[in-house]
C-alpha positions in Angstrom: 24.6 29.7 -14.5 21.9 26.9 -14.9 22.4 24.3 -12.0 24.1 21.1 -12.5 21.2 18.1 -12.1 22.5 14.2 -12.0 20.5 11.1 -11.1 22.9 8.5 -9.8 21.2 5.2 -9.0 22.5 3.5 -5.8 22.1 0.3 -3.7 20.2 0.6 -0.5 23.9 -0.2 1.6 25.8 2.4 -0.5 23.5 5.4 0.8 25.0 7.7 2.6 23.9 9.5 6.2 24.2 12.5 4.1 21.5 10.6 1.8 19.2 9.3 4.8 19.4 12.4 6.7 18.0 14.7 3.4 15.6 11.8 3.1 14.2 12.6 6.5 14.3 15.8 6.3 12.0 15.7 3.5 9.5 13.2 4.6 9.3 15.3 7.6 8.0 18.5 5.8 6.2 16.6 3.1 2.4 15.9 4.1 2.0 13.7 1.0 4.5 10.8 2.5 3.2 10.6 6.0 2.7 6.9 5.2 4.8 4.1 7.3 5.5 3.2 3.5 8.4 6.3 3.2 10.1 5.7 6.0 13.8 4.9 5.5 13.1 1.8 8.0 10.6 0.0 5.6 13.5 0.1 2.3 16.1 -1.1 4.7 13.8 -3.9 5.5 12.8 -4.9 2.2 16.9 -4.8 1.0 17.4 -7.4 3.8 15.3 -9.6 1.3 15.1 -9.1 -2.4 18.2 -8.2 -4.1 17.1 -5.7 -7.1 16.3 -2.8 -4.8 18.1 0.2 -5.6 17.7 3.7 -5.5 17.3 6.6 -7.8 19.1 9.7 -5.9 18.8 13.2 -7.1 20.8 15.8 -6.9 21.2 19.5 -7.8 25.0 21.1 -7.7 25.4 18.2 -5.0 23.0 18.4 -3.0 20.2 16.0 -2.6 16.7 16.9 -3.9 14.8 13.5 -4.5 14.7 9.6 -3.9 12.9 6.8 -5.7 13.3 3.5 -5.0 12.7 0.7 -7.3 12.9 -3.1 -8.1 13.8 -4.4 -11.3 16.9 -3.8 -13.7 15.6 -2.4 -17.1 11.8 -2.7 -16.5 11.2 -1.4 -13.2 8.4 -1.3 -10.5 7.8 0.3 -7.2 10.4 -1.1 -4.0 7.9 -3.7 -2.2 5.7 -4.0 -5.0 2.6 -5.5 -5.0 3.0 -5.1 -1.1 3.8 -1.4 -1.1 0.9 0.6 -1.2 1.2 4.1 -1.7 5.2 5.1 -3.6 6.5 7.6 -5.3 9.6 10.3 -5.1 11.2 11.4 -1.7 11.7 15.7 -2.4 10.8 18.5 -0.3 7.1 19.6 -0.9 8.9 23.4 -2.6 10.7 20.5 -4.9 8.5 19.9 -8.4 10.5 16.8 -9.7 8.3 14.5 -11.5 9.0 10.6 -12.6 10.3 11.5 -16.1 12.8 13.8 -14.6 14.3 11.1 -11.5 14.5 8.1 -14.0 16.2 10.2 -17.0 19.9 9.3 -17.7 19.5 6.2 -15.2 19.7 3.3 -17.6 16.0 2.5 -16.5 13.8 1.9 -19.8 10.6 1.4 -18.3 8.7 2.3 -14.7 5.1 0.6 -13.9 3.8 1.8 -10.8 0.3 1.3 -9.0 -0.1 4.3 -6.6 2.1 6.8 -7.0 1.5 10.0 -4.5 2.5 13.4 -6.2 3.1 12.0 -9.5 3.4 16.0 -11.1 3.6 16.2 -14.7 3.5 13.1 -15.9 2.1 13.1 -19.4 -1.8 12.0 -19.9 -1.0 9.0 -22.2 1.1 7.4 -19.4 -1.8 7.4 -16.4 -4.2 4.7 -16.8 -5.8 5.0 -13.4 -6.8 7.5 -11.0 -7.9 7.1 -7.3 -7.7 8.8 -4.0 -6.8 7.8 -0.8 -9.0 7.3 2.1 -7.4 8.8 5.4 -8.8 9.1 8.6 -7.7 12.1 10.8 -9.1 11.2 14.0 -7.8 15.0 15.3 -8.0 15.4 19.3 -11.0 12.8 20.4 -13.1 10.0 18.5 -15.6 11.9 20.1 -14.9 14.9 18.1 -14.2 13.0 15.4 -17.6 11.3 15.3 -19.6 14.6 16.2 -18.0 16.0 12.9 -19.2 13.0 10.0 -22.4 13.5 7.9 -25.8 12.1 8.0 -24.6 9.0 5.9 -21.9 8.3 8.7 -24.8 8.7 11.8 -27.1 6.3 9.4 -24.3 3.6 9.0 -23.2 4.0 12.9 -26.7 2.8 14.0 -26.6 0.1 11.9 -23.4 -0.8 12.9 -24.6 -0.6 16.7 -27.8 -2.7 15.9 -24.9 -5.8 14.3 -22.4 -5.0 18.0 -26.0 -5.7 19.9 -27.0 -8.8 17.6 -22.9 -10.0 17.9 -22.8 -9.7 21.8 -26.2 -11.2 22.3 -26.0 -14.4 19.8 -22.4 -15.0 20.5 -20.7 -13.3 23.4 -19.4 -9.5 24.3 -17.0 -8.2 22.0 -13.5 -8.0 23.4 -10.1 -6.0 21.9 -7.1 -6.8 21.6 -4.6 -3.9 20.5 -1.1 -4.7 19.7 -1.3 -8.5 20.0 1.8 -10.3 20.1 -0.3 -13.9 20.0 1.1 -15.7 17.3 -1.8 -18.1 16.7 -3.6 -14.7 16.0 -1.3 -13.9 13.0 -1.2 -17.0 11.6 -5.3 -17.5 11.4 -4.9 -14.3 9.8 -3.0 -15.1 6.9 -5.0 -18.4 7.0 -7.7 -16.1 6.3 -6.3 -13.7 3.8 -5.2 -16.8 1.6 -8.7 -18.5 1.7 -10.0 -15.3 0.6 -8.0 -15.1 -2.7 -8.6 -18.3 -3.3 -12.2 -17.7 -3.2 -12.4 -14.4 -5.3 -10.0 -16.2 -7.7 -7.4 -13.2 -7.2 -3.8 -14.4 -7.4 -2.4 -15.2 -3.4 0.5 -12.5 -3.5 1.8 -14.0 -0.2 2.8 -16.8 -1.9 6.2 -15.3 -2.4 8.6 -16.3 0.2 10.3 -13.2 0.4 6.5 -11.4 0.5 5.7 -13.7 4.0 9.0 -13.1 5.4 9.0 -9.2 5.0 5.5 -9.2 6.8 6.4 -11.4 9.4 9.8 -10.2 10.1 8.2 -6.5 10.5 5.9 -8.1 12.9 8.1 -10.0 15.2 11.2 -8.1 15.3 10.9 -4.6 17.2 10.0 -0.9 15.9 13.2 0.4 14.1 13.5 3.9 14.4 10.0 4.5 15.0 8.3 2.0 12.3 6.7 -1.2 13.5 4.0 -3.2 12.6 1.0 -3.3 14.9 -1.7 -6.3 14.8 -5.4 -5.9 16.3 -8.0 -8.1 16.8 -11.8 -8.4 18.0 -13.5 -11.3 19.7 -16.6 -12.3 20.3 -16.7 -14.0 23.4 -13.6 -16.6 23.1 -14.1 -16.6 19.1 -11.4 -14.7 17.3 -13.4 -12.4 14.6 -11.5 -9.9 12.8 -7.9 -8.6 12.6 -6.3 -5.9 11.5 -2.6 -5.8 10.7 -0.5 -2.6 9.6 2.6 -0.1 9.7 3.0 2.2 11.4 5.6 4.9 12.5 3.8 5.9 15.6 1.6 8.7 14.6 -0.3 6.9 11.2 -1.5 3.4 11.2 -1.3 2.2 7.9 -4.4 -1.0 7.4 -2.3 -3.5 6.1 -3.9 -7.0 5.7 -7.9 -7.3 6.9 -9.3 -10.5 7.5 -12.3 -11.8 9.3 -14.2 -14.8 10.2 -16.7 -15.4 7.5 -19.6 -17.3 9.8 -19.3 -14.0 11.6 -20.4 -11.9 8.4 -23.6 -10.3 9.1 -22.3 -8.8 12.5 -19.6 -6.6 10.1 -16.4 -7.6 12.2 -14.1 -5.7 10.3 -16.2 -2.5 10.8 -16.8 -3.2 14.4 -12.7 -3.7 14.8 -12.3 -0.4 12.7 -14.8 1.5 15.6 -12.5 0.0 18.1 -9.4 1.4 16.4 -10.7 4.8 15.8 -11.9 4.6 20.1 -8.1 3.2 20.9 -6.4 5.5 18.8 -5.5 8.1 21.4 -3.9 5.8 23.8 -1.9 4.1 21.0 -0.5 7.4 19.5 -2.3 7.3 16.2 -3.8 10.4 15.0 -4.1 9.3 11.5 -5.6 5.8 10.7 -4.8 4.9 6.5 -7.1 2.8 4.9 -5.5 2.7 1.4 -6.2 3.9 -2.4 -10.2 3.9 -3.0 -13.5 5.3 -1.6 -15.6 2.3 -2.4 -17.8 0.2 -0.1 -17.4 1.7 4.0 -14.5 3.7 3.0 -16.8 6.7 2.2 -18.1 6.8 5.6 -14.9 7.1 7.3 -12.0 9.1 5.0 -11.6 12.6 6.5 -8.7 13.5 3.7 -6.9 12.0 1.2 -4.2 12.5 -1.6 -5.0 11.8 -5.5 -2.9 8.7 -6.5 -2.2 7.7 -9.8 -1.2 4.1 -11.8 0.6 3.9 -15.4 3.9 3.7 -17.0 6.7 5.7 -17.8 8.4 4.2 -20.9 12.4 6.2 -20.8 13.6 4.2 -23.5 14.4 1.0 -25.5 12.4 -2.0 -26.1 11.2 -2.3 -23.1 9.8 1.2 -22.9 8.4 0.6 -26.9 6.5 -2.4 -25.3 5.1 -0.7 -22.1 3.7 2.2 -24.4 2.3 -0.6 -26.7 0.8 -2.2 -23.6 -1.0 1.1 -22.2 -2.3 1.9 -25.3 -3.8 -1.3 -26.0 -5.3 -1.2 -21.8 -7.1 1.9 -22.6 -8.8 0.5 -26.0 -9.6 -2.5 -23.7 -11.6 -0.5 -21.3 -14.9 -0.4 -23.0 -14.7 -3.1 -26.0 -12.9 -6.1 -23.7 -14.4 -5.1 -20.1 -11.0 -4.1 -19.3 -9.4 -7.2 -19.9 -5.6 -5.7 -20.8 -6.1 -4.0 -17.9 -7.0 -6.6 -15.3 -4.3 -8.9 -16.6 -1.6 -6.0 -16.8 -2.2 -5.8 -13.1 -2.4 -9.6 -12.5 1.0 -9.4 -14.1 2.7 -6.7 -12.1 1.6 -9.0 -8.9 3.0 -12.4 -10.3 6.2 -10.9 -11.7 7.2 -8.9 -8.9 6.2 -12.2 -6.6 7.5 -14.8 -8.8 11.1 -15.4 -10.0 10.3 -18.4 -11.7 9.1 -18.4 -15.5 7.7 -21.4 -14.9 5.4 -20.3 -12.1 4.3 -17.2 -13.6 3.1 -18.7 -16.7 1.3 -21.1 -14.4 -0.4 -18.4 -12.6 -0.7 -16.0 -15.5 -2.8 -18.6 -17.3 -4.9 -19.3 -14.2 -5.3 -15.0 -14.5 -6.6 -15.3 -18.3 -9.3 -18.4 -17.6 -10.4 -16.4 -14.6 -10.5 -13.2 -16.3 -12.6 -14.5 -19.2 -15.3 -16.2 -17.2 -16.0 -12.2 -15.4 
């Protein structure tokens, strides 16, 4: 007798301990959602502030097999989009449910997701991207863990020494700060973070109220059930120069939001915060330090391991699943004729709608997207 399977999609509050304690369980035994971004604590979090989170539960002759969580009613994107940065299902890693098999029968027509982890069998024509993660596993020591990277690593390091040398002597000795509570620190951050999208022209996704209040809440308010969010900073002399803030559910610290003092450029503060990190990590519990999808730029000195991440679409049904199919087939065509065009405003898109209520404001920033994206 085949097994009965039913997806039943529920609101964060209707959960059951039943549900939480299966989803445990399976995060637990599941290497592929170590991230701070799966634990139960982070979608309680988010419900407190948006109110189209819901849940996608699995299960197989009653028991529990798989979570997704989601925003959005018909169209659908990831829980904590554009802010959440690895998703994808909850299941036990024996457990080969794929996206097209949690969102069937759901009423969903359409799922656009940005990094899913363990996306299975999802068909070709509905993955437009492809990327790994970068994950350092620091392991017993960062002396170990520095006596194990390549040449290119040893190259970069005395580099990297020669700019701590410069920074000490031009400006003062470099000092850390791990955990800091200092709110003037937090707020020069995102002081920082919001002069940088302004500058590279990339649409300020903490511009959302709900997007601000999320970070800052997880910030100020204490770790629940093992997740908090930990800032770090570096100074030179008195001068604040780089901090780091992230998740983290005590064992992997998940690089959140990076910003840096730009007159302090040439002495790589972000690097030089990252060294302290990976020198502090013992004492504050991390033995795994996340640094996001993508091996580009210092990444590729540092990621020890990594798991393949994937973006796209999974159109289920109805109009709204017709027009995300018509949409990724037009974003790969656009790939080599239009610079990928489609593509960069699909994903300008995704950021707006899922930060922006208002129709008004997203056709304001969508058109600031196209004039930017056709000057590139």
């Amino acid at each position: 007798m085949s097994p009965i399977r039913q997806n039943i999609i529920k609101t964060v509050n209707a959960l059951t301990a039943q549900d939480w304690t299966a989803w445990e369980a399976m995060r637990a035994e599941n290497s592929a959602l170590i991230s701070p971004y799966f634990h139960p604590s982070y979608i309680r979090r988010l419900n407190e502030l948006v109110s189209d989170l819901r849940v996608v539960c699995a299960y197989e002759d009653g028991k529990n097999i798989g979570f997704l969580s989601v925003q959005g009613r018909k169209t659908t994107r990831p829980a904590g989009a554009p802010f959440s940065d690895f998703h994808g299902i909850i299941q036990a890693v024996d457990t080969q449910l794929d996206l097209i098999d949690i969102l069937a029968g759901t009423g969903i027509d359409a799922y656009h997701f940005s990094a899913v982890i363990s996306s299975g069998n999802i068909p070709e024509k509905y993955r437009l991207d492809y990327q790994d993660t970068a994950a350092l596993n620091i392991g017993t020591s960062a002396q170990d863990w520095r006596e194990s990277r390549d040449d290119s690593y040893r190259r970069h390091m005395k580099s990297t020494r020669r700019r701590i040398r410069k920074a000490e002597k031009d400006i003062g000795p470099r000092r850390f700060v791990f955990q800091s509570d200092n709110q003037d620190t937090f707020e020069q951050l995102i002081r920082w973070k919001i002069k940088k999208f302004s500058d590279t022209g990339k649409y300020n996704v903490l511009s959302a109220d709900w997007a601000m209040a999320l970070i800052r809440g997880l910030w100020e308010q204490a770790s629940e059930d093992g997740l908090r969010c930990d800032m770090h900073a570096l100074y030179f002399g008195d001068h604040l120069a780089a901090v780091d803030l992230g998740l983290s559910d005590g064992i992997v610290f998940h690089s959140w939001i990076v910003a840096y003092d730009h007159q302090f450029q040439n002495y790589a503060p972000g690097i030089q915060l990252l060294e302290g990190l990976i020198d502090a990590a013992a004492d504050l519990g991390y033995k795994r330090i996340d640094m996001g999808a993508g091996l580009e730029g210092y990444k590729r000195h540092y990621a020890t391991h990594g798991h393949p991440v994937t973006a796209g679409f999974i159109p289920v049904k109805g109009a709204a699943g017709a027009i995300s199919a018509l949409y990724g087939t037009a974003e790969r065509w656009g790939q080599g004729p239009l610079k990928d065009m489609p593509g960069k405003l699909r994903r300008r898109y995704s950021q707006i709608a899922a930060c922006e209520h208002s129709r008004t404001k997203r056709a304001k920033a969508m058109l600031e997207a196209i004039l930017t994206t056709s000057k590139q």
